[in-house]
C-alpha positions as CSV (number, residue, x, y, z in Angstrom):
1,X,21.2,7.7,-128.1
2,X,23.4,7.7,-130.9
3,X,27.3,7.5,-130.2
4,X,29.9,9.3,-132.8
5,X,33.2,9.0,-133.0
6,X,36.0,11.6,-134.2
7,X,39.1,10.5,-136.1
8,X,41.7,12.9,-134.8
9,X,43.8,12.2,-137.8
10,X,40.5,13.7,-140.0
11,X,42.1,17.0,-138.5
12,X,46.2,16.2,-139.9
13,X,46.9,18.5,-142.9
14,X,49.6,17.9,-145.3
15,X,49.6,21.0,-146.8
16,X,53.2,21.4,-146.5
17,X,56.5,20.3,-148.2
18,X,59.7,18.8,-146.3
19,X,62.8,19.1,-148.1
20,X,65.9,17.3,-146.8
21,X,69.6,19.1,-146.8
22,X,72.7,17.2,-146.2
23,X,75.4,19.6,-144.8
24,X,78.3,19.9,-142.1
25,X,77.5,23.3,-141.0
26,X,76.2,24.2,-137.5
27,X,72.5,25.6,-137.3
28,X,73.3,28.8,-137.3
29,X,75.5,28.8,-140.2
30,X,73.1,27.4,-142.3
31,X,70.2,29.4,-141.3
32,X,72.5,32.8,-142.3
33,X,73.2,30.8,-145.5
34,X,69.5,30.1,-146.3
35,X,68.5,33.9,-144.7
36,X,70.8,35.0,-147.8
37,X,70.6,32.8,-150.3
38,X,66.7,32.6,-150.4
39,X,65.6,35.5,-148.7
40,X,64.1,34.4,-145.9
41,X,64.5,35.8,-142.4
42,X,64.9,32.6,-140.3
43,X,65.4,33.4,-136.4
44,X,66.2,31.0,-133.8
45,X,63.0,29.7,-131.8
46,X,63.8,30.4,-128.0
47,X,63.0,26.8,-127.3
48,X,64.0,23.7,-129.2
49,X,62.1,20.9,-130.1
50,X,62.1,18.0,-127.3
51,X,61.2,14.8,-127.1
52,X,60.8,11.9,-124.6
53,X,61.4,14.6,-121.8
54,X,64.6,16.0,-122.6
55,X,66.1,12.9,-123.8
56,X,67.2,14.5,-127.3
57,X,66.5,18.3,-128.4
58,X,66.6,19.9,-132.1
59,X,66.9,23.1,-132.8
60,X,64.4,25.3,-134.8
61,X,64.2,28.3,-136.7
62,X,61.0,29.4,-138.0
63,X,60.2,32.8,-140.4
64,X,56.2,33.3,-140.8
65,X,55.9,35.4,-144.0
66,X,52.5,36.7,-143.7
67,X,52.7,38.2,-146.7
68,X,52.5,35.0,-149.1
69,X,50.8,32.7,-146.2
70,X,53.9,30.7,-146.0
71,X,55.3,29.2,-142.7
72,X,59.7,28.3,-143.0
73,X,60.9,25.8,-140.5
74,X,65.3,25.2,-140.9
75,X,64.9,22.2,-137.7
76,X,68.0,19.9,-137.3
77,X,67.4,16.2,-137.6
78,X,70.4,15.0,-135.6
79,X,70.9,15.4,-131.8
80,X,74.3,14.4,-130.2
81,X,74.3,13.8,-126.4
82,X,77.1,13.0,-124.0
83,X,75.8,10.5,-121.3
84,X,77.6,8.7,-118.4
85,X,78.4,5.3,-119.3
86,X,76.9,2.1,-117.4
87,X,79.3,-0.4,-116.5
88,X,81.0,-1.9,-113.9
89,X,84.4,-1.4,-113.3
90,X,84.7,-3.5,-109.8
91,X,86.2,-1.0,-108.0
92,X,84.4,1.7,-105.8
93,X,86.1,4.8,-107.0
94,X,86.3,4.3,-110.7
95,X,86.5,6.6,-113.4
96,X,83.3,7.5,-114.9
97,X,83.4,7.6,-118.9
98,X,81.2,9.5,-121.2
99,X,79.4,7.8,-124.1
100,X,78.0,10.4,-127.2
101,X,74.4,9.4,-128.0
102,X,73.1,10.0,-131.2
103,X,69.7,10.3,-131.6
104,X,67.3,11.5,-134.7
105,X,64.3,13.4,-135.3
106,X,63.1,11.2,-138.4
107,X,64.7,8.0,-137.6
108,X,64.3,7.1,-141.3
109,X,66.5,9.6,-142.5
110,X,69.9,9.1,-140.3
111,X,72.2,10.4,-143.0
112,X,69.9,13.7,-143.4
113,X,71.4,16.6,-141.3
114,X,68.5,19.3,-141.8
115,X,65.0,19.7,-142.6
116,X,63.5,22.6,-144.4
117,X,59.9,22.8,-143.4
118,X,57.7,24.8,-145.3
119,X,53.6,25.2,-144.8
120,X,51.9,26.6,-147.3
121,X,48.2,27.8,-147.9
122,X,47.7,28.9,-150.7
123,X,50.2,25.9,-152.7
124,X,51.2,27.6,-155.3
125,X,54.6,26.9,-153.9
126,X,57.7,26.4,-156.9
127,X,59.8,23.5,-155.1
128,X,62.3,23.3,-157.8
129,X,63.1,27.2,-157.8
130,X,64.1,26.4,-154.0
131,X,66.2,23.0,-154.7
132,X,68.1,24.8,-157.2
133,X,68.9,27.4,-154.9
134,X,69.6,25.3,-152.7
135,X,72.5,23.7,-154.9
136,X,73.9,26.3,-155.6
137,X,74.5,27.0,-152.2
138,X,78.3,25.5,-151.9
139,X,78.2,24.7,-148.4
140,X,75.3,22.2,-148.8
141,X,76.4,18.8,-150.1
142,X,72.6,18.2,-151.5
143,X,69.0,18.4,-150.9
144,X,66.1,16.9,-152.2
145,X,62.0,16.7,-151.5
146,X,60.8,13.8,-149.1
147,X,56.7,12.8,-149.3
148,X,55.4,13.7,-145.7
149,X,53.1,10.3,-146.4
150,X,55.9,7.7,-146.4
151,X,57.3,9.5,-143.0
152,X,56.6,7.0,-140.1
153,X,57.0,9.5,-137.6
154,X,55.9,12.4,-139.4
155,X,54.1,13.2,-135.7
156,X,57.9,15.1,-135.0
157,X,57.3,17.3,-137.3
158,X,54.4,19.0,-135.8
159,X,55.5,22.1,-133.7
């Protein structure tokens, strides 16, 4: 009897392109600034995007315009988390003290505040009609394309 093997990465499609925005907005802010600027109709996802069971969450917000066959994710690459600090301070009633965790979606990319997600099928997608848009969007600092391939976790970005 003859034994096969299946590659589950034979399956992992990177039709799609990741563009990176630096920004100081909140997620909101900069989906209504992207909903207006591009016309898109971004809307929050009811759940955010997890990982390591709850340790860090990022939010999402996701338009499927089934018109052109094209799938817009706004997700936010940087999660800050207030946690109980671990130390001893030798007494038994001591004050407990918080610690803010920072923790990233694409570890690679610390100083990158949002990615812009977008799944194509039929790629005849203009990236450079959208990154100049995107400049001239005041509020954003700058944005630029990233290559999927050179992502080490590029498993994070599959919602």
């Amino acid at each position: 009897m003859a034994l096969h093997k299946l590659q589950v990465d034979d399956f992992y499609d990177d039709s799609y392109k990741l563009i990176a925005i630096h920004c100081r907005l909140e997620d909101y802010r900069l989906a209504y600034l992207l909903n207006k600027h591009l016309e898109l109709r971004l809307e929050r996802k009811e759940q955010d995007v997890d990982f390591k069971y709850l340790e860090s969450s990022y939010s999402i917000f996701e338009w499927d315009n089934e018109t052109e066959y094209v799938l817009w994710n706004l997700i936010s690459n940087v999660c800050k988390k207030e946690e109980d600090s671990l130390h001893s301070s030798g007494t038994l009633f001591g004050d407990n003290e918080k610690v803010l965790k920072t923790f990233y979606l694409i570890s690679e990319f610390k100083k990158v505040d949002f990615f812009l997600k977008i799944s194509e099928e039929s790629h005849n997608f203009d990236e450079k009609s959208i990154l100049n848009a995107l400049k001239r969007i005041p509020q954003i600092i700058t944005s630029y394309t990233v290559d999927p391939l050179k992502i080490k976790s590029k498993d994070h970005l599959i919602f």
